[in-house]
PQR file of N, CA, C, O and H, with PARSE charges and radii, in Angstrom:
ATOM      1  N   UNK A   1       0.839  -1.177   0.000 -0.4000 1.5000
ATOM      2  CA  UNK A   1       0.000   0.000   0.000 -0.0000 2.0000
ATOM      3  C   UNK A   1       0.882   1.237   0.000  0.5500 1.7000
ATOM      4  O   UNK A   1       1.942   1.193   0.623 -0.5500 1.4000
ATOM      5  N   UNK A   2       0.470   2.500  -0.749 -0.4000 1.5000
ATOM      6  CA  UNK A   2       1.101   3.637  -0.184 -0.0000 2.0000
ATOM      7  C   UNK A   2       0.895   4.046   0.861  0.5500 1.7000
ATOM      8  O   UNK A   2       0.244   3.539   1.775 -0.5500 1.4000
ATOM      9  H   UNK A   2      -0.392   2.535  -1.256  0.4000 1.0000
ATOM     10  N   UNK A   3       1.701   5.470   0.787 -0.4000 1.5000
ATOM     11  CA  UNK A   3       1.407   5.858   2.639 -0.0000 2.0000
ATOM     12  C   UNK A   3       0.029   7.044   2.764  0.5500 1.7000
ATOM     13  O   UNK A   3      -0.172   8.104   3.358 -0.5500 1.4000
ATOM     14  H   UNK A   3       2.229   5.882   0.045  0.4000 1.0000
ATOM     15  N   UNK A   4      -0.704   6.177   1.857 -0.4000 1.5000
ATOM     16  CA  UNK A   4      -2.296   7.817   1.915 -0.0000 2.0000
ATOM     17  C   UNK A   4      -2.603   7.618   3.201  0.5500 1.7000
ATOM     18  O   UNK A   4      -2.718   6.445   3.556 -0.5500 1.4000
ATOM     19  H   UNK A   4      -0.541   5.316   1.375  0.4000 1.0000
ATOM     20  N   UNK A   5      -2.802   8.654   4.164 -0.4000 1.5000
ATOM     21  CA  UNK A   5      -3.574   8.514   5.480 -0.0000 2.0000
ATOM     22  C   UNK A   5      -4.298   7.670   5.724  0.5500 1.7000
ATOM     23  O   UNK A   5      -4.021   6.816   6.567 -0.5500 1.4000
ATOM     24  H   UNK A   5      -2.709   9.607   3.876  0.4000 1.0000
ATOM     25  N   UNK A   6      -5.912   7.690   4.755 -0.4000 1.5000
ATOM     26  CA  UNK A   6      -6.552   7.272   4.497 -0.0000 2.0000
ATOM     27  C   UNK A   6      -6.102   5.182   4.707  0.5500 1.7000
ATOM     28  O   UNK A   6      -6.828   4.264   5.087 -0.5500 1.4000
ATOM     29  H   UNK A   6      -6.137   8.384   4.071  0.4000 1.0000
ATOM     30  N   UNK A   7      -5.056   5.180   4.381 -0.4000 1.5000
ATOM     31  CA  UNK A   7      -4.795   3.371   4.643 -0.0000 2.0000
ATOM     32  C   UNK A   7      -4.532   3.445   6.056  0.5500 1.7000
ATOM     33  O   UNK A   7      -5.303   2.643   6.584 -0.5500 1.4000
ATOM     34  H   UNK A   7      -4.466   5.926   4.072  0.4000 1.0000
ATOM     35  N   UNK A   8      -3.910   3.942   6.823 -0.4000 1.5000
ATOM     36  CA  UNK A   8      -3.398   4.056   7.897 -0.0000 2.0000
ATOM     37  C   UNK A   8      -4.954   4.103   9.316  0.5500 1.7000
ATOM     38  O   UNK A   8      -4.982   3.862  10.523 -0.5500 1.4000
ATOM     39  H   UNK A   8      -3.284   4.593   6.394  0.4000 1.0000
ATOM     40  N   UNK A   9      -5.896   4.492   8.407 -0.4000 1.5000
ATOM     41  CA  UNK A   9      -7.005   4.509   9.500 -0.0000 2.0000
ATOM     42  C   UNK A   9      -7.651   3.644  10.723  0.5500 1.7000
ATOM     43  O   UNK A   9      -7.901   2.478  10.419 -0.5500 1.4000
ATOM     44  H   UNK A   9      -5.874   4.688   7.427  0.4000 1.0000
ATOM     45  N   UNK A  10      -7.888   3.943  11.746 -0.4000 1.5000
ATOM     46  CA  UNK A  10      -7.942   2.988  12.579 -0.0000 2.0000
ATOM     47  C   UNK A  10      -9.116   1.923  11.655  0.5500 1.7000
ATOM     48  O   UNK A  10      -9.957   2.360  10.870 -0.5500 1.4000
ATOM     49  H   UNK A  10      -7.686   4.891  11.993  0.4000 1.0000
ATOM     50  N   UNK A  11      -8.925   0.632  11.956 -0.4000 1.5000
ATOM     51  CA  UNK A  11     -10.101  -0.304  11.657 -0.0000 2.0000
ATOM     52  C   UNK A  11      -9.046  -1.115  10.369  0.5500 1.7000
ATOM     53  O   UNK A  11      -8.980  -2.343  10.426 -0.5500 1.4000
ATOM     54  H   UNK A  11      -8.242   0.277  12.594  0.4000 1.0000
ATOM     55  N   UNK A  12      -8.261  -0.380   9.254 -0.4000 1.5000
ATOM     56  CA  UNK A  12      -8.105  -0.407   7.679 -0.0000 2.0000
ATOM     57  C   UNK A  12      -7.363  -1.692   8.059  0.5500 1.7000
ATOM     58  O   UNK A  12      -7.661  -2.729   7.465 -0.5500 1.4000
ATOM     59  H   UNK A  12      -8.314   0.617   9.207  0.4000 1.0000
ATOM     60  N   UNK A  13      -6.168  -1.699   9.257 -0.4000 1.5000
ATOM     61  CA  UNK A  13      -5.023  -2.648   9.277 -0.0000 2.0000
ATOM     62  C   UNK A  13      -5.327  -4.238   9.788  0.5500 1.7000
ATOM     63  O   UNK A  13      -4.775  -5.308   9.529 -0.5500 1.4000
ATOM     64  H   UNK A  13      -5.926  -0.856   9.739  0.4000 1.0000
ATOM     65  N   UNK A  14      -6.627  -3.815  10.747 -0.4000 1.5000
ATOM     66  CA  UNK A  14      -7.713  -5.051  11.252 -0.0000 2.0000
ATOM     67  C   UNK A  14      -8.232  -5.874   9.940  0.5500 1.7000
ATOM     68  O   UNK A  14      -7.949  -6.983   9.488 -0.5500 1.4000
ATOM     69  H   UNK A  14      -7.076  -2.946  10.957  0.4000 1.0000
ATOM     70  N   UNK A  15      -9.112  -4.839   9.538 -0.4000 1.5000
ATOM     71  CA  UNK A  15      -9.852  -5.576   8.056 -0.0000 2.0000
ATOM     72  C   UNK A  15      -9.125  -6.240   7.196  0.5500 1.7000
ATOM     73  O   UNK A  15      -9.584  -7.278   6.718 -0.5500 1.4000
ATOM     74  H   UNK A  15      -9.342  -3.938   9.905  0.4000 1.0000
ATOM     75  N   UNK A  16      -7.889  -5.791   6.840 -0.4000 1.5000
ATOM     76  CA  UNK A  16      -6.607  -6.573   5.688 -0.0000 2.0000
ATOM     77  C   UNK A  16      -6.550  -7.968   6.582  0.5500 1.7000
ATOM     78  O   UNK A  16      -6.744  -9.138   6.252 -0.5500 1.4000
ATOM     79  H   UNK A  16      -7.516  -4.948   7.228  0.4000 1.0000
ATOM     80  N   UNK A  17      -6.230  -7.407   7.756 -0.4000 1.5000
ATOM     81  CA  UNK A  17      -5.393  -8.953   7.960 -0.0000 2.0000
ATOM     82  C   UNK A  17      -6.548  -9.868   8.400  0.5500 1.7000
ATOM     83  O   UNK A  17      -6.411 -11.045   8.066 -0.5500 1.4000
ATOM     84  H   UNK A  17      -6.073  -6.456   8.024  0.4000 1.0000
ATOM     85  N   UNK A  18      -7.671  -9.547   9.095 -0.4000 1.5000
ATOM     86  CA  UNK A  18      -9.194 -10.503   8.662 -0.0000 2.0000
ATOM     87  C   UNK A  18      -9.197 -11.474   7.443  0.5500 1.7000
ATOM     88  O   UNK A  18      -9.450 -12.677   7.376 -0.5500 1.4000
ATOM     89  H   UNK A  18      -7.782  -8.591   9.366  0.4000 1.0000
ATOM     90  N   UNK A  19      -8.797 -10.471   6.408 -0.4000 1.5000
ATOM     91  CA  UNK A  19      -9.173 -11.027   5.181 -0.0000 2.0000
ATOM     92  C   UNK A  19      -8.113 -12.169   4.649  0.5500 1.7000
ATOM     93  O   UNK A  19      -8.305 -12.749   3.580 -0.5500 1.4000
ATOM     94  H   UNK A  19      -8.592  -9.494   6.462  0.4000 1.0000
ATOM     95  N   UNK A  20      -7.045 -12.424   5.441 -0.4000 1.5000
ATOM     96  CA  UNK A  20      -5.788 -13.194   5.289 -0.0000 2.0000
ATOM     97  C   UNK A  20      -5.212 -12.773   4.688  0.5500 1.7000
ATOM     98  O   UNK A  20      -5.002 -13.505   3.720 -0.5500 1.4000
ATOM     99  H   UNK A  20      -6.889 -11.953   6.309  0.4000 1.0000
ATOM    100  N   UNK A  21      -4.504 -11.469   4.614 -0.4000 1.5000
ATOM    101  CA  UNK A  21      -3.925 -10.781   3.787 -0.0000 2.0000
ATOM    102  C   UNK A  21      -2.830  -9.999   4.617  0.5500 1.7000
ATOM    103  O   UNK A  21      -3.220  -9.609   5.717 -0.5500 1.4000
ATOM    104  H   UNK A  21      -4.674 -10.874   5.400  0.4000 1.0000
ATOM    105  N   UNK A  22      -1.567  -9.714   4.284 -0.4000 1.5000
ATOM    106  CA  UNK A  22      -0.591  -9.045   5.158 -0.0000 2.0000
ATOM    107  C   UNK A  22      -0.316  -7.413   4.203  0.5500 1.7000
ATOM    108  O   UNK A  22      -0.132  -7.078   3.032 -0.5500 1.4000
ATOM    109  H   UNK A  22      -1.250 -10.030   3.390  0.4000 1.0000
ATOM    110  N   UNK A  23      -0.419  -6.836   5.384 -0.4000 1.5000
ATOM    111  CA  UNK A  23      -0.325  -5.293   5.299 -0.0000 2.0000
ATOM    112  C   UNK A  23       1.786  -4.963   4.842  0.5500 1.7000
ATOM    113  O   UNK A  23       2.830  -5.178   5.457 -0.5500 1.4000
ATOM    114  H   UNK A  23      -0.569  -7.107   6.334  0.4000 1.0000
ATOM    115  N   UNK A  24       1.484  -4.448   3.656 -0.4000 1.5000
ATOM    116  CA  UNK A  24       3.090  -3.862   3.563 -0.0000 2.0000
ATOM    117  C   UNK A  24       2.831  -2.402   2.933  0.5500 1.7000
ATOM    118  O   UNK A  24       1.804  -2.079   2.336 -0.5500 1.4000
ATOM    119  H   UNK A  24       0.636  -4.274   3.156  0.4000 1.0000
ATOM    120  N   UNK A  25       3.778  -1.703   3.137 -0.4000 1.5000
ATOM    121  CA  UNK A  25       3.567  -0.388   2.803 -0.0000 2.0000
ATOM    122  C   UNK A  25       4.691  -0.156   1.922  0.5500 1.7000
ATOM    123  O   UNK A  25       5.754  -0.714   2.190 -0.5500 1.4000
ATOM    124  H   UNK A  25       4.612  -1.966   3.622  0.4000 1.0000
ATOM    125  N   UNK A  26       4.581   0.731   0.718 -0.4000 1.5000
ATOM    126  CA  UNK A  26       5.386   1.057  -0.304 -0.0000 2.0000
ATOM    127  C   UNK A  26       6.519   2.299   0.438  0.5500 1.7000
ATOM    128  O   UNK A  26       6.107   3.075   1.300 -0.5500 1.4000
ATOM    129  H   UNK A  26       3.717   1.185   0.500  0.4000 1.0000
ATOM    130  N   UNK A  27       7.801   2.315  -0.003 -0.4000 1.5000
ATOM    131  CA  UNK A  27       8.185   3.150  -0.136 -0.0000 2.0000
ATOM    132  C   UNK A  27       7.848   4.662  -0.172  0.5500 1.7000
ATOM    133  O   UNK A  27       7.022   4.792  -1.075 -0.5500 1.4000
ATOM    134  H   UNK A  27       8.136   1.685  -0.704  0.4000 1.0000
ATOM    135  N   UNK A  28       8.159   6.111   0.512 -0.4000 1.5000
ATOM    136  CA  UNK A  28       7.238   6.971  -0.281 -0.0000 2.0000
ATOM    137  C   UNK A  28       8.364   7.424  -1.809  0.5500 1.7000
ATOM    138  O   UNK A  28       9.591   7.366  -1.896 -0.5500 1.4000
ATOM    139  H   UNK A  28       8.830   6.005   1.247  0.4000 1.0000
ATOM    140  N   UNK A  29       7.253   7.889  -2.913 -0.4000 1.5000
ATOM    141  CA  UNK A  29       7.904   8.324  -3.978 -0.0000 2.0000
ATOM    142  C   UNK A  29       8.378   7.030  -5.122  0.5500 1.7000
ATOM    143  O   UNK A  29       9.143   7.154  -6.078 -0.5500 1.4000
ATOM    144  H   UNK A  29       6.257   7.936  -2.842  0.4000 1.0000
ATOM    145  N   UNK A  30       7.735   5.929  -4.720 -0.4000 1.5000
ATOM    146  CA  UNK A  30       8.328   4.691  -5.768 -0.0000 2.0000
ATOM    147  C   UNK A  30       7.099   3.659  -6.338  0.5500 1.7000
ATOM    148  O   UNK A  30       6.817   2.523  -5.958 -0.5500 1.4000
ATOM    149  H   UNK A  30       7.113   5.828  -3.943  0.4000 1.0000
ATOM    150  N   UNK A  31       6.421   4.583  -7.500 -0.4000 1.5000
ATOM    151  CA  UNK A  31       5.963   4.186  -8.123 -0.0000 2.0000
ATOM    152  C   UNK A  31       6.237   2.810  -8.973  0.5500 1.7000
ATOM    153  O   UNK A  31       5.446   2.034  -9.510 -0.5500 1.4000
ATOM    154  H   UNK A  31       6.651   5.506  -7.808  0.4000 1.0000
ATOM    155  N   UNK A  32       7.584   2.811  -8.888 -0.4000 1.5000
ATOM    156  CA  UNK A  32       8.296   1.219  -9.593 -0.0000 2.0000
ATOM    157  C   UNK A  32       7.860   0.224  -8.949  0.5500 1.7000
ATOM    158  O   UNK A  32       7.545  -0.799  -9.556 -0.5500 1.4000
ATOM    159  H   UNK A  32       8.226   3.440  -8.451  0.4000 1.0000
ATOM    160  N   UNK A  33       7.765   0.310  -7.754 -0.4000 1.5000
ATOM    161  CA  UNK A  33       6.660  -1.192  -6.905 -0.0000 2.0000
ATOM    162  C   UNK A  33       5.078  -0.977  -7.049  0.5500 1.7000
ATOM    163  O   UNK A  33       4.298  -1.911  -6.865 -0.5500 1.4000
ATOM    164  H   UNK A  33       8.021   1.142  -7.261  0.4000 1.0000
ATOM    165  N   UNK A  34       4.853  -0.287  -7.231 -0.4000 1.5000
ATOM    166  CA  UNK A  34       3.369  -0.097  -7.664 -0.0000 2.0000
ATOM    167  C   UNK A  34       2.557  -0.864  -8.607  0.5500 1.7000
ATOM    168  O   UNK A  34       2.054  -0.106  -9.437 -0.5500 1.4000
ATOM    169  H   UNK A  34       5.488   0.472  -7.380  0.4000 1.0000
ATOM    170  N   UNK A  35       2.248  -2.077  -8.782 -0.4000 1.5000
ATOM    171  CA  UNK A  35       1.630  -2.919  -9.939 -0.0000 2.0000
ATOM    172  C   UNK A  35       0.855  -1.875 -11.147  0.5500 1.7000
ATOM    173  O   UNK A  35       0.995  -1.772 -12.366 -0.5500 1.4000
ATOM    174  H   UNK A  35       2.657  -2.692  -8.108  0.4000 1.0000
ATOM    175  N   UNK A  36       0.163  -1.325 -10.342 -0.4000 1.5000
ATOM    176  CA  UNK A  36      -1.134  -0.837 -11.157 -0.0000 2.0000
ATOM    177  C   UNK A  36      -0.443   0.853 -12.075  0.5500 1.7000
ATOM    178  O   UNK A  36      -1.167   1.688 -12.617 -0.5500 1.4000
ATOM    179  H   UNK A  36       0.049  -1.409  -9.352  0.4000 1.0000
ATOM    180  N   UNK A  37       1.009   0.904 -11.984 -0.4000 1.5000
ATOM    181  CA  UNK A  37       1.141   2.000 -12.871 -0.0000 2.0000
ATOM    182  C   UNK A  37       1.614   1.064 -13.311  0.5500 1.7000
ATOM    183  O   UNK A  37       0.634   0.747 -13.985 -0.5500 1.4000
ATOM    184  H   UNK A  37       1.596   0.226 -11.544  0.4000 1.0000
ATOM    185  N   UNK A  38       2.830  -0.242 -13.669 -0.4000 1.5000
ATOM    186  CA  UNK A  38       2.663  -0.505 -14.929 -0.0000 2.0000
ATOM    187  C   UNK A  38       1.715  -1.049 -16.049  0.5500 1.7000
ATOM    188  O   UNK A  38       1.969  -1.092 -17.253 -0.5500 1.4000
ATOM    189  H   UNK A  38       3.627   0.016 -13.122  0.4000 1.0000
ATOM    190  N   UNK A  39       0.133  -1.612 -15.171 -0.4000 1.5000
ATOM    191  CA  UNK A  39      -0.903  -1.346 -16.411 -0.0000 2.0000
ATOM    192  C   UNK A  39      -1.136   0.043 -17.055  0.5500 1.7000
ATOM    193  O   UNK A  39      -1.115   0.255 -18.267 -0.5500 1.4000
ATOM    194  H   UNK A  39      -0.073  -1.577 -14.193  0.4000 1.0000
ATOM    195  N   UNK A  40      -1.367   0.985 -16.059 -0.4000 1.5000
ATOM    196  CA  UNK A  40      -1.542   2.380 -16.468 -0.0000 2.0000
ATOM    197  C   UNK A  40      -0.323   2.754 -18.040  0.5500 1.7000
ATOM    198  O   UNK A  40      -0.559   3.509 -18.983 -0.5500 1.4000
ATOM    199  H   UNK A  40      -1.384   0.812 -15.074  0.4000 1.0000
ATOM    200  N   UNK A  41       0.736   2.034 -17.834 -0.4000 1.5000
ATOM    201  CA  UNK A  41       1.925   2.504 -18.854 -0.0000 2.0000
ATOM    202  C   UNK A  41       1.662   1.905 -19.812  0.5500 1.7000
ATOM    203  O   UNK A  41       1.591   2.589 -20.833 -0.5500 1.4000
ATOM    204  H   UNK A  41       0.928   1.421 -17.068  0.4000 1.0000
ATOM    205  N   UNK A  42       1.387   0.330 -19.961 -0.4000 1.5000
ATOM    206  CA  UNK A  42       0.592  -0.389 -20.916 -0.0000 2.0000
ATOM    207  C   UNK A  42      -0.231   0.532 -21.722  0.5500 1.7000
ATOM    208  O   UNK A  42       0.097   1.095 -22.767 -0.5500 1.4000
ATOM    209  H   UNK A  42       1.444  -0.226 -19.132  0.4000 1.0000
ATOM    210  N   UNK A  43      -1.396   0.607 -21.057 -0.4000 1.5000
ATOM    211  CA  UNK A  43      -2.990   1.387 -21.509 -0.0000 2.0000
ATOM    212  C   UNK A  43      -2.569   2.724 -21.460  0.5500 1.7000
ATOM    213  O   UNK A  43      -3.492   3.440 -21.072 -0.5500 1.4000
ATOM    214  H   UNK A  43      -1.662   0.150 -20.208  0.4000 1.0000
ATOM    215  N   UNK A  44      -1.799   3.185 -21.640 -0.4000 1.5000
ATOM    216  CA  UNK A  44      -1.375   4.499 -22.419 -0.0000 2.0000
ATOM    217  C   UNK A  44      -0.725   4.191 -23.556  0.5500 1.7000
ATOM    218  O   UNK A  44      -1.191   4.715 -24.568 -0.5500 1.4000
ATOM    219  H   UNK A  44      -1.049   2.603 -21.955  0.4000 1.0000
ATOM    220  N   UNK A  45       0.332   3.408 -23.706 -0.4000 1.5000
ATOM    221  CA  UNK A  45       0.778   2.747 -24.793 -0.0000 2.0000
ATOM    222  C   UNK A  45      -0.139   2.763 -26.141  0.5500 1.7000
ATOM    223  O   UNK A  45      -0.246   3.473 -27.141 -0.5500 1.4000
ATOM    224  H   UNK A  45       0.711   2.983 -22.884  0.4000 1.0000
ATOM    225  N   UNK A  46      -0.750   1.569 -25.607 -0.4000 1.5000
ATOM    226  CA  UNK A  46      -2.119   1.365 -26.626 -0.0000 2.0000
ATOM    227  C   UNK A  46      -3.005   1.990 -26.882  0.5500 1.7000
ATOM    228  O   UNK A  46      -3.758   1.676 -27.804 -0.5500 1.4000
ATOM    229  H   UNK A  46      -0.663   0.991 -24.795  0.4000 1.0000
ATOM    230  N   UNK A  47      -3.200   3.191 -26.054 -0.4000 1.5000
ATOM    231  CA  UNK A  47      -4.026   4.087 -26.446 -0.0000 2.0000
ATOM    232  C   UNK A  47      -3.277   4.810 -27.212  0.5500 1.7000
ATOM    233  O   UNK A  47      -3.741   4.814 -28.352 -0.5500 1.4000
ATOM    234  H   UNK A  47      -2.589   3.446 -25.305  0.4000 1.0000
ATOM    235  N   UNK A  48      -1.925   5.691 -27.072 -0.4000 1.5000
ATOM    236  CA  UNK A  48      -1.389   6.259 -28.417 -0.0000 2.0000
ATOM    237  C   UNK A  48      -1.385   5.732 -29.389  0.5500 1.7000
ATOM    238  O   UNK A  48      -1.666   6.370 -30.403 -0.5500 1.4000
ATOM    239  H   UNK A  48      -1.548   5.688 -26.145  0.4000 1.0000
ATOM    240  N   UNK A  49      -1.066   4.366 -29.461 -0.4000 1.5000
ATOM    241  CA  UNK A  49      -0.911   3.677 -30.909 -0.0000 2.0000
ATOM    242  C   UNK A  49      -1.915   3.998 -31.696  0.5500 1.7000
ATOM    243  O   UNK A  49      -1.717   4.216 -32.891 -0.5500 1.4000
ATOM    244  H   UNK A  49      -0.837   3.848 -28.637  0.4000 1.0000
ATOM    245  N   UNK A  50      -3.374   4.089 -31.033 -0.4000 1.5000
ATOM    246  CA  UNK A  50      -4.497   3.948 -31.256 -0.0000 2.0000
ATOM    247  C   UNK A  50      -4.496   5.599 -32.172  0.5500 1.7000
ATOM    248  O   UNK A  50      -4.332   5.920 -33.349 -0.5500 1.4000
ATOM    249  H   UNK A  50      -3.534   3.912 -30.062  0.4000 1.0000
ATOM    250  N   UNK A  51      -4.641   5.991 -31.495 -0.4000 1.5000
ATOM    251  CA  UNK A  51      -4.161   7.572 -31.838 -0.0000 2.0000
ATOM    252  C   UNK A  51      -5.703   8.057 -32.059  0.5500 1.7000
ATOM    253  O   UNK A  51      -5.887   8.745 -33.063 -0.5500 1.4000
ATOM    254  H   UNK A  51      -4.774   5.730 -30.538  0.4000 1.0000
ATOM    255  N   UNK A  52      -6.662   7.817 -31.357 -0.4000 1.5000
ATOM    256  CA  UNK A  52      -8.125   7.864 -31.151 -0.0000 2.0000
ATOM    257  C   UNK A  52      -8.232   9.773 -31.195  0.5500 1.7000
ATOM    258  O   UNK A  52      -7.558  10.519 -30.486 -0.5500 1.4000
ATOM    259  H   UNK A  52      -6.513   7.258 -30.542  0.4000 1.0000
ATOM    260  N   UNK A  53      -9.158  10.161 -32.122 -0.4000 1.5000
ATOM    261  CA  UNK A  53      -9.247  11.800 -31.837 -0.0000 2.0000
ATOM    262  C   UNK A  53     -10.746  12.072 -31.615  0.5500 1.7000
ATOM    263  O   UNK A  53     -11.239  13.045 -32.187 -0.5500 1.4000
ATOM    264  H   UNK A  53      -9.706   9.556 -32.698  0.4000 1.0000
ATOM    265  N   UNK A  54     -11.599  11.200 -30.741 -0.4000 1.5000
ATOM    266  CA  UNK A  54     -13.104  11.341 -30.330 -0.0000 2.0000
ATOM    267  C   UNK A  54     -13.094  10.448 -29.276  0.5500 1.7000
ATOM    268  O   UNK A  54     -12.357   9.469 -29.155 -0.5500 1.4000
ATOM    269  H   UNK A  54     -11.199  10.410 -30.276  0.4000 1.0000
ATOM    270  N   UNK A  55     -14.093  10.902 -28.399 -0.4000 1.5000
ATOM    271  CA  UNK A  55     -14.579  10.305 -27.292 -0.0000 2.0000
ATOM    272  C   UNK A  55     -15.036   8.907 -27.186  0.5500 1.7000
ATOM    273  O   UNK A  55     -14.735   8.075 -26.330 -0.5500 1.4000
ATOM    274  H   UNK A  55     -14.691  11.697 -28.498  0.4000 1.0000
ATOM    275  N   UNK A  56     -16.053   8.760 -28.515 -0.4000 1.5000
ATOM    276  CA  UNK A  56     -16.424   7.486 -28.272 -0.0000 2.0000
ATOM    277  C   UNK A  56     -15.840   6.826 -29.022  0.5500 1.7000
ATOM    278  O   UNK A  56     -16.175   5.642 -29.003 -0.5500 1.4000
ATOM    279  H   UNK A  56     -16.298   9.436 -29.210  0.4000 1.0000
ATOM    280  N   UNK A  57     -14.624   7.252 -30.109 -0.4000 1.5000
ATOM    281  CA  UNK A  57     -13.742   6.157 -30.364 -0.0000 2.0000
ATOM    282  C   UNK A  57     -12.697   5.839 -29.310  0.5500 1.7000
ATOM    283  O   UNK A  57     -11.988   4.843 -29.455 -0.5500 1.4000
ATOM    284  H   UNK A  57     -14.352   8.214 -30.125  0.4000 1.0000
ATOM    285  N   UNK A  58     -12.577   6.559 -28.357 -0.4000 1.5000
ATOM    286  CA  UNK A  58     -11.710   6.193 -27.415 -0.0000 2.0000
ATOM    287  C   UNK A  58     -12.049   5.225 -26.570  0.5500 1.7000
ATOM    288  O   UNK A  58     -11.220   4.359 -26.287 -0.5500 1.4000
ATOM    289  H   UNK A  58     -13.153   7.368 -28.239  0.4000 1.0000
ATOM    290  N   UNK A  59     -13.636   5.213 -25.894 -0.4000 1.5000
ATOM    291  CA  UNK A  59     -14.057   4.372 -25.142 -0.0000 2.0000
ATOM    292  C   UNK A  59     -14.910   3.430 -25.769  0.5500 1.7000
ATOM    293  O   UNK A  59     -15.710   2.803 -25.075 -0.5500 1.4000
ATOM    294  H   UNK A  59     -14.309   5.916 -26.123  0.4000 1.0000
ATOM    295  N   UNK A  60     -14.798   3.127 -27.820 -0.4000 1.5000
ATOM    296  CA  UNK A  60     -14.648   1.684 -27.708 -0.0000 2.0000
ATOM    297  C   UNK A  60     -13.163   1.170 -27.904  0.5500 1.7000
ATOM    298  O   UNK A  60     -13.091  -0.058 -27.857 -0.5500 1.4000
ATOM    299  H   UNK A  60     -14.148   3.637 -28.385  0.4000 1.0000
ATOM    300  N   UNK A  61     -12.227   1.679 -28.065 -0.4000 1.5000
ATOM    301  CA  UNK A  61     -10.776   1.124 -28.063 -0.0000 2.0000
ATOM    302  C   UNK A  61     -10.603   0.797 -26.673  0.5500 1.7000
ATOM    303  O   UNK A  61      -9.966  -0.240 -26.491 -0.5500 1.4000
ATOM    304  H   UNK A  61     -12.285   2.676 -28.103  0.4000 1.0000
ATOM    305  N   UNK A  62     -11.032   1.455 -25.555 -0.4000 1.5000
ATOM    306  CA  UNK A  62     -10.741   0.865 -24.519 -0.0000 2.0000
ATOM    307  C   UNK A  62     -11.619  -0.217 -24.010  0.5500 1.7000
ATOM    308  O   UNK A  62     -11.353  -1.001 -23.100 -0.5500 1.4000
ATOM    309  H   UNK A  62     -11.549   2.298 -25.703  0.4000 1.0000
ATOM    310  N   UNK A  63     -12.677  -0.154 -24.706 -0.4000 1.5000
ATOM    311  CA  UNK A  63     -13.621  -1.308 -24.418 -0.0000 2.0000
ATOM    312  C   UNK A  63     -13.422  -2.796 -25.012  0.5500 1.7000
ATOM    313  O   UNK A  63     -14.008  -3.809 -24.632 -0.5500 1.4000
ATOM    314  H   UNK A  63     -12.893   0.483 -25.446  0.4000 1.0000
ATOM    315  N   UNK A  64     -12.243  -2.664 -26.262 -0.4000 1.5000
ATOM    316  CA  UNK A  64     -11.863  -3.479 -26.774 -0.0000 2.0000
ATOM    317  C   UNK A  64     -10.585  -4.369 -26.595  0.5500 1.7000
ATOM    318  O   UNK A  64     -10.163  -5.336 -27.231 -0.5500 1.4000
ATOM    319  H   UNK A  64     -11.766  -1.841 -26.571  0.4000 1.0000
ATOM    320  N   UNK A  65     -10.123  -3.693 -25.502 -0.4000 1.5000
ATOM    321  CA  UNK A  65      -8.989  -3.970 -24.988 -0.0000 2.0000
ATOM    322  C   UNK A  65      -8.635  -5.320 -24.136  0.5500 1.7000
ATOM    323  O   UNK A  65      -7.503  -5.486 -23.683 -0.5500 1.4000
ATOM    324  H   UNK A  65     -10.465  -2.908 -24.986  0.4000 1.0000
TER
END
């Protein structure tokens, strides 16, 4: 997880580990451990390729994805 307040809230660190899940916290400033920006880098990728210049051609290229 990053360090948003918001994770840190009383109750947040109970509920994770309920769920059988272990709480780790990212680095601050290191997006490189972050899973979900390298989809984000992907799906920018492919969206330039795409080179989409309307709305709803954009959101069926992303719908097609």
């Amino acid at each position: 997880m990053d360090n948003l307040p918001a994770h840190k809230a009383a109750g947040i660190r109970d509920a994770i580990e309920a769920a059988g899940a272990t709480l780790m916290f990212l680095p601050p400033y290191s997006p490189d451990f972050n899973p979900i920006e390298n989809a984000f880098a992907k799906l920018k990728a492919l969206m330039r390729a795409k080179a989409e210049r309307s709305i709803p051609a954009l959101w069926n290229t992303i719908g097609s994805l």
